[in-house]
Each structure stands twice: as C-alpha cells, then as structure tokens.
N, C-alpha and C positions, 0 to 999 in steps of 0.2 A: 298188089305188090306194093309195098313201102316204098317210100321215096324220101331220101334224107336231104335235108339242103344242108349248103356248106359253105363258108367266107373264108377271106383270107384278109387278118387284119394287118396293116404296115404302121409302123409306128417309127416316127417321124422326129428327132430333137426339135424341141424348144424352147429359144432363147430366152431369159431372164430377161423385165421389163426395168425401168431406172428406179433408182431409188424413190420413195416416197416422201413425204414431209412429216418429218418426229420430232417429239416433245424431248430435249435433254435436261432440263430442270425446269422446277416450279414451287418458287421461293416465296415464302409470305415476309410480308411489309407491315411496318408500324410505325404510326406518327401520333406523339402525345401535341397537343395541340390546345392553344387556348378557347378556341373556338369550337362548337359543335356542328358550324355550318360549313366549316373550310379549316381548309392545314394552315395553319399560322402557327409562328413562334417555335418552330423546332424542323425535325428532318426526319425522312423516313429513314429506319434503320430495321434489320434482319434480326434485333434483339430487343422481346418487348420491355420496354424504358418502365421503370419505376413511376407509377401512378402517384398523385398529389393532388390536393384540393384544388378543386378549381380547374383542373383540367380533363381531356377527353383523349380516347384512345383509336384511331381512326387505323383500320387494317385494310391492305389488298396485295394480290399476287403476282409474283413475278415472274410471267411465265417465259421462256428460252426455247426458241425452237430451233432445230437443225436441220438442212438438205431442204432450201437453204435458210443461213441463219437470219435469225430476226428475235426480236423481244416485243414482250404484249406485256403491260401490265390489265388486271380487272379492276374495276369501279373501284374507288375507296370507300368503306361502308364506316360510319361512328356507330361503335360502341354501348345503345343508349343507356346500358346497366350502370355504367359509371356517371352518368347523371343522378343518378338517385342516391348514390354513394354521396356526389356531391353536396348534397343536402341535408347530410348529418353535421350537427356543431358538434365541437369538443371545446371543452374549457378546461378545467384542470386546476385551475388556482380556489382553495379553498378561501369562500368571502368571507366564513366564521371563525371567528376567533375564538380561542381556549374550546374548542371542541375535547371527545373525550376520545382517549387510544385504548382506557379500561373501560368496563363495563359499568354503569350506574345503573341501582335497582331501586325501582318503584313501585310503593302498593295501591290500591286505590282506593278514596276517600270513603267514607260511611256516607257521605250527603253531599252532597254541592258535585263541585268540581276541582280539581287544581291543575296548574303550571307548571311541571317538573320541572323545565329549563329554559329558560329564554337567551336572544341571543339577537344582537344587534349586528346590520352587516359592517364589515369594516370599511367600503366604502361606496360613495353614494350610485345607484343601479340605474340607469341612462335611459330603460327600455329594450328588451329582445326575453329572446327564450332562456329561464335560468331552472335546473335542476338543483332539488332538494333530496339527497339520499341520507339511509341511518342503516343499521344494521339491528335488528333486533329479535325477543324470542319472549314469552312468559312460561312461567309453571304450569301454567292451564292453556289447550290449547282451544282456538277459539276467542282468548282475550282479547278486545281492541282498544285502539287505541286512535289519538286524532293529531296531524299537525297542521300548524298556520302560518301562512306567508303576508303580512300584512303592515300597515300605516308608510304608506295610503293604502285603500282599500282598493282596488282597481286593476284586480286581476282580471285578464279577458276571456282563458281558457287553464283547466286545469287537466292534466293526463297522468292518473298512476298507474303503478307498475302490475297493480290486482284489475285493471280493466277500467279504473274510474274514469270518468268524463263528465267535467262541469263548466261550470264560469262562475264559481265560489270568488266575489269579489276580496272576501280577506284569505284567500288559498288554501282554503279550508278544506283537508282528505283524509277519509278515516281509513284503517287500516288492519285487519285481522291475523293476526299472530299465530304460529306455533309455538311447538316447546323446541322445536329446532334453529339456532341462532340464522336468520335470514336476511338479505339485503332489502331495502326496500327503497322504490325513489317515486318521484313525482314531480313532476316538469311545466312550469308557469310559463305564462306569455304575459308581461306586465307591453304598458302603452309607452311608444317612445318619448323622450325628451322629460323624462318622470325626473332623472338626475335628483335622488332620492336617496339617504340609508333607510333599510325598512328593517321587521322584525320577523324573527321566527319563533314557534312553538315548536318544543318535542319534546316529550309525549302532552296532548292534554288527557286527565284522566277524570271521570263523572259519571255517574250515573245520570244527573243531571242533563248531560252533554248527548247522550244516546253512547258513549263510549266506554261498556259497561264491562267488567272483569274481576275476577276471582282472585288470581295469583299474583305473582309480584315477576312483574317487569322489570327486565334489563336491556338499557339502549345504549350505541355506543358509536364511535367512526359515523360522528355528524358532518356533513360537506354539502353547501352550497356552491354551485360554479355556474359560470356561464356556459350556453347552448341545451343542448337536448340530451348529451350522452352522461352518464353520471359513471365517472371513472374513478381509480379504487380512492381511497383517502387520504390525505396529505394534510397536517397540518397549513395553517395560514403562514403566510412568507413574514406576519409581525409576532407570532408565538416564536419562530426559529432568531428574528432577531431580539427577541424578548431573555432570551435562552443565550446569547452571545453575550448581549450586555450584560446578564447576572457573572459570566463565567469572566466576563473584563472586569467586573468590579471585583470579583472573586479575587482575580489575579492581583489587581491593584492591593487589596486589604492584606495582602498576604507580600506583597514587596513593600508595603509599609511600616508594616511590622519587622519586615526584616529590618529595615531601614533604620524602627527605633532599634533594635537588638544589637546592630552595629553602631549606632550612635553614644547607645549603653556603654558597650564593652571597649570605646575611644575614650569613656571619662576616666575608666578605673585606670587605677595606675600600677604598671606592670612591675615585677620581682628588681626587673633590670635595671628600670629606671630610679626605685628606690635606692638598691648597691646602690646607683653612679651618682647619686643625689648624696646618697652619705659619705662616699670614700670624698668627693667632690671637698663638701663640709668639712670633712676632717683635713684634706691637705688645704685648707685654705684658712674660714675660721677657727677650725679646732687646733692647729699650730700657730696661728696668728699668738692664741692666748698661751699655750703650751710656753712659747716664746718668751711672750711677757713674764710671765710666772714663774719662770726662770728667772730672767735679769732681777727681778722685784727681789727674789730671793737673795739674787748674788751681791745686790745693791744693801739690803739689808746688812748682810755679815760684814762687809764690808763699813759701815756706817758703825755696828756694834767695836769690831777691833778699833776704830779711830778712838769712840769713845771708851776706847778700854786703856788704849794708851793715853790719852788727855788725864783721863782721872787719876796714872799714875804717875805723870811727870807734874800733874798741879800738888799731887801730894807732898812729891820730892821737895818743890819749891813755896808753895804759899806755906801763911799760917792757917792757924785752924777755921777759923770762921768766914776767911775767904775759901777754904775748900770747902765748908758745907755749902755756901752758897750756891758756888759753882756745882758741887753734887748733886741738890736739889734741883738745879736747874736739867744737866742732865739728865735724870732719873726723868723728869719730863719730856725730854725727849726720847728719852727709850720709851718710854710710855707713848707718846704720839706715832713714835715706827711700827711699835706694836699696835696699836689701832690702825693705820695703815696697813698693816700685814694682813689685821684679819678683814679689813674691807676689800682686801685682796683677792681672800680666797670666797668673801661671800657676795662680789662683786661676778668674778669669770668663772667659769664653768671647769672643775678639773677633771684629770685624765679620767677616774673612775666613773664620775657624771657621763663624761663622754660614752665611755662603754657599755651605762647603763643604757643611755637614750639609742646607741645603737644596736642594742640588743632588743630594745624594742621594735625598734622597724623591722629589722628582721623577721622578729615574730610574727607583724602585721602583714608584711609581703609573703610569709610563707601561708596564713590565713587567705589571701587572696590567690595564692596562687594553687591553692588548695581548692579552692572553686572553679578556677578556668583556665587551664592555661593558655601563654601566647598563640601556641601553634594550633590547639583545638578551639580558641576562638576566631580566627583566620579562620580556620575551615569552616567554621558557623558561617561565617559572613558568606564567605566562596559557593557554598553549597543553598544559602538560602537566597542572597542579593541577587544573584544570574540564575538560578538554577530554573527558577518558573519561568523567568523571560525566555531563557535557551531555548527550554524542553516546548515551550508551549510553540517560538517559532517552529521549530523541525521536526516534530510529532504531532504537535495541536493539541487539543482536547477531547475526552468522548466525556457525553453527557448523557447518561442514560442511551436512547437507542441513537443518536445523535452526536455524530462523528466532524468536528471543526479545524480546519489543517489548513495549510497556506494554498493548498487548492482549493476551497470550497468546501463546500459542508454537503456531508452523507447523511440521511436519516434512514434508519434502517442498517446501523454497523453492526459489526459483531456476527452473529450467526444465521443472521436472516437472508433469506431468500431473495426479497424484495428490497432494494433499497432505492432513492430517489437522493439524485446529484442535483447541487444548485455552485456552478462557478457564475466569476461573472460575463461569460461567455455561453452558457447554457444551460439550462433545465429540463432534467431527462430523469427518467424510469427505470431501472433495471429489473430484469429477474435471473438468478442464476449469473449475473456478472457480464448479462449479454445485455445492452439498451433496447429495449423494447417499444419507447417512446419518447419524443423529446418536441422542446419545444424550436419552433425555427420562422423567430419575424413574429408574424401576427398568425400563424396557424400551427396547430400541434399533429405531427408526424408519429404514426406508429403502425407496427409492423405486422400487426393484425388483428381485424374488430371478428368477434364471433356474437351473433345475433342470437337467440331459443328461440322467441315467439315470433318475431320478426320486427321489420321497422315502420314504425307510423312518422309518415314526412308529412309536410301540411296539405298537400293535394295527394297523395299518395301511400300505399300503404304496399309495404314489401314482405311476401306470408313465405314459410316453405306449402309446399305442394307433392302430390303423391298421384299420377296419373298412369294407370296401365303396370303400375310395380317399378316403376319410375321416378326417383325424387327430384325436383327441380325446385324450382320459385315461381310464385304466380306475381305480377302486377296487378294492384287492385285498385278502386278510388278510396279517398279518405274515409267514404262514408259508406265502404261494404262494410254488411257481421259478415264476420266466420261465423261457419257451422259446422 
C-alpha cells in the first residue's frame, strides 16, 4: 500500500532590515599644479583647467556617500603624459632674414658644387635646441639635396625630419626630394654660452658633395627658430619692419611732393589778384597821370590865349621893330610849351597805353587761369597734403600680403586662410579668423600640436602604437628603433 507524506507550510511576515550605506555621487577632481610631486599653485576644481608649459595635471575623486553621510576623496594621481608634452620647445620667431614666400629654382652644376642661398642669423644664438625647416620638391624624384648650420662649427647633435642622426659639427644633412612640394626640417643642439650669429646653407648642390640630381629644384618658406618644433613660416620681425619703413618713406616722398606742388601753385599768381592789381593801378597811378594830363593841357590853352592877346594889343601899341622883337621872342615861347607838351605826352603814359597794358594782363591771367584754376588747385592741395596722412592713419596700408593699421600689422590680409597678428601687445596665429596660437611672456600657447611619426624628447621618445586592434601611444627610451 502507498503511503503519501504530507506538510503544512505557514508562512510568517517579515520585517524589512535598515537601510544600508550608498554611494550618491562620485565627482572627479583636477589640479593643474607646478609640481609633479604635490598640488602647488592652484585648486582643485570639477572642470579640467587648460594645460600650459610647465605644468601638471593632478586627478582624484570625490566620492559622497549617504545613510549615513560622509565624503571620501581617492589618492591624487599626476598625470605623467603631460610631462613629455612638457618637453617640447616651440619658438616661432624666424632668425633668417629675406627668406623666400615664392619658390626659387635651382639646377645642379656639371662639376664641383654650389651655394644656392646663404644666410646669416639675425642675431647672435646663445646655445639650446634650434630648428631649420624649408619646404621643397624637384622634377626628378629621388633628387638630393644638402643644408648646413655652421661658423662656429660645433654642433653637438643633429635630427632630421627623413630619420637622420649625427653630430655633423658644421650641421651638415642631406635630404631626398620628391616631385611633390614637401616640408622638411632638421633640429641642432649647438653648446651653451656660443652667443654667436652663425650661417646657413639651402640647398647645397654637387656631384661633388655626394648630393647628386637631375632636375631642377625648387625651395622656399626657409625658417630657422628656436626649440625642437618647426612651426609654419613667418617672415623675420626685421623684413616686416623693413617693409614699414619703405611704406614711411613712401608716404613721406609723396607728402613732399605734395608739398612742392602747393608751394608751386602759392607762387603763381591768380586771375583775381591781377584784376585787383590793375583796377588798383588804374584808380591810383593811372589817374594820378590822367589828372596831370589834363591840367598840362588846360595850362597850355590857357598860356596860348594870353599870348594871343599880348601879340595883339603889342600890335595896337608898339612900332614895328619893337613888335618883331617881342614876336620873335614869343614864337619862342610857343615853341618851348610845345616841347613841353610833347615831353608830356612821351613822358606819362595815356589813356590808350593804359588799355593796351591792361589788356595785356588780362590775356596773361586768362593764360593762367587756363591751366588751373583757384578752386581745382585748392582741391589739389586738400586731396594730396592730408589725404595720405588721413587715409594711412584710419585704414593703414596693405602691402602685398601684409596688412599695417593702427592696430598692428596682419601678414596674410586679403583672402587667406592663415594670417599672423603682431600688436604691440601680442603675437599670435590665426586660421580661419580663430587664433590658434599666440605668443604669452616667454612661452608660445597653441591650441593643438598633432604629431605622424611621433616625438623624439632627449631621454624619450613618444611612438603611436597598435596593440590587440587598439591604438594608443607607447613610451619608449631615446635610443629604441622602431620596427
């Protein structure tokens, strides 16, 4: 027979146990900091701070707990990736002068060697890291080419941008070309306290030289700067004021001229001032004489009738040989009034004389004023005396791609992409009208470096890396190859 077993289960409430202990936030922290051993010189804040040379970025978390409350932060940990950052120069100011913004072509010699370009720095180099870039290409690809850093000779390391590595005392690094126009740089470590100007080569060309080539080279956007990074091109700060003074002198020879052209048209003598010179003459000396010429005349008839009546009451009364007398003697003096008379008239000038010599002026002021008049040489003067002063204060100058205003001077005006500000407050980068980089104190500020091959620092070398379909960055020493 079966036998079943059987329970009976009771099921019993129970109560809820107390609340436990939870996490209500967990806030990360950042402190840019001078130090990489400790927080100095700044605060932590929930918003990571803008990175700058020479500093470190130090992170930990703020963790909030509730039931019951309390705050935990974690360890503070540095950053060490922004140490190696640290370690990049930037310079910026090109040391060569009269570099080129157009391309110069070069062919290469039948025998020897030659110096396409030489180039003196503009001032004397103290000792540290200095970059030498060029932008270049030939018709034949495979062409090389060489440049030189040198007098003194006493380079201590040399690194180009194709892999090279020497200690070439006069900085000597050759270079292999496409037909594709290409940058290229090369980075000196000269010995401190050198306080030196030295000299550069680009391109050397030779068969001679081992730097041997077929087609014809073109090199251009030559820049020497201090530190390690070789940033885009900029003319030298004494080409741009080289380029101010021609455009002052400019100004100057063109308000001198204005100058004599108003001093010209002060000598001539205007329409108006002839009239008032002649009517002037005529109510003054030309009636003075009118006047006399008159009386002389009226003096005259008068003089005649006296001796018109003498002769005929001497007649009435004398005898004969006393009236010839007296005749004769008269006839003399009609004879003296008429010489008189006509020293009269070829003495003062009469009316008709007057109207000829004013009819003359006339002529000659409508002659002049047939060439310029009053009002259109006034506007000569107005439009040339101020007009370059004006315009040059409250628009400035462009000169070629170089833009000069009472802000400061643009290179790169006009339609380009790139331009580069120099007030006397700052020097800065732009692209697209956004500043990209500027300069601030003794270090240059920009808004982002991007690496290809990676960074060679003097203990360290910073590679991309590819681990597991992963891309990151490896840390390496100065003196691993890649493979």
């Amino acid at each position: 027979m079966a036998v079943k077993a059987s329970t009976i289960i009771t099921l019993a409430r129970i109560n809820d146990g107390a609340t436990g202990t939870g996490i209500a936030s967990m806030i990360p922290e950042f402190y840019l900091s001078t130090s990489k051993t400790t927080q100095t010189g700044g605060s932590w804040v929930t918003t990571p701070p803008a990175w700058s040379t020479g500093k470190y970025m130090w992170r930990r978390d703020k963790i909030v707990y509730k039931n019951p409350t309390s705050t935990f932060y974690t360890a503070a940990v540095c950053d060490s990736s922004w140490e190696a950052v640290n370690e990049i120069e930037v310079g910026g100011r090109n040391l060569l002068k009269a570099t080129e913004s157009t391309a110069n072509m070069y062919t290469y010699p039948s025998s020897g060697y030659k110096d396409c370009k030489n180039w003196i720095t503009t001032i004397p180099l103290n000792g540290d890291t200095y970059t030498l870039s060029f932008w270049a290409k030939s018709t034949v690809n495979g062409d090389r080419i060489r440049v030189h850093f040198y007098d003194p000779s006493n380079i201590t390391s040399v690194t180009g941008s194709q892999g090279q590595i020497s200690k070439a005392t006069d900085g000597l690094c050759d270079f292999t070309l496409s037909t594709v126009l290409t940058k290229y740089w090369v980075t000196y470590t000269i010995p401190i306290g050198g306080n030196s100007i030295r000299n550069v080569i680009i391109p050397r060309l030779g068969r001679d030289t081992g730097v041997n080539g077929t087609g014809t080279v073109s090199v251009q956007w030559e820049k020497l700067e201090k530190g390690n990074k070789a940033t885009d091109w900029t003319p030298a700060p004494e080409d741009i004021q080289d380029q101010i003074t021609t455009i002052t002198e400019t100004v100057a020879g063109v308000s001198r001229k204005t100058d004599d052209v108003a001093n010209k048209i002060t000598d001539k003598i205007w329409q108006t001032d002839v009239d008032t010179s002649v009517n002037q003459y005529d109510q003054t000396v030309g009636k003075s004489i009118r006047d006399r010429e008159t009386k002389t005349e009226s003096d005259i008839d008068v003089i005649k009738s006296t001796i018109s009546d003498v002769q005929t009451t001497i007649s009435t009364k004398a005898n004969e040989d006393v009236v010839e007398a007296i005749s004769t003697r008269l006839n003399e003096t009609v004879n003296t009034v008429s010489s008189f008379q006509r020293t009269i008239y070829e003495s003062y000038v009469t009316k008709d004389s007057m109207q000829i010599m004013q009819s003359s002026i006339e002529q000659l002021s409508t002659s002049i004023a047939s060439k310029i008049s009053a009002s259109d040489a006034q506007s000569l003067i107005n439009q040339n005396k101020n007009y370059w002063r004006a315009d040059f204060e409250e628009n400035g100058v462009l000169c070629g791609t170089t833009q000069i205003d009472k802000t400061g001077i643009t290179v790169g005006s006009g339609n380009s992409s790139y331009t580069t500000k120099i007030t006397p407050t700052e020097f800065a980068g732009c692209y697209n009208n956004v500043k990209v980089f500027y300069l601030n104190q003794d270090e240059t500020v920009s808004e982002r470096l991007r690496v290809k091959k990676g960074i060679d620092l003097t203990n360290l070398k910073i590679v991309p890396a590819l681990q597991s379909g992963i891309k990151g960055i490896d840390f390496l020493s100065s003196g691993a190859l890649l493979l």
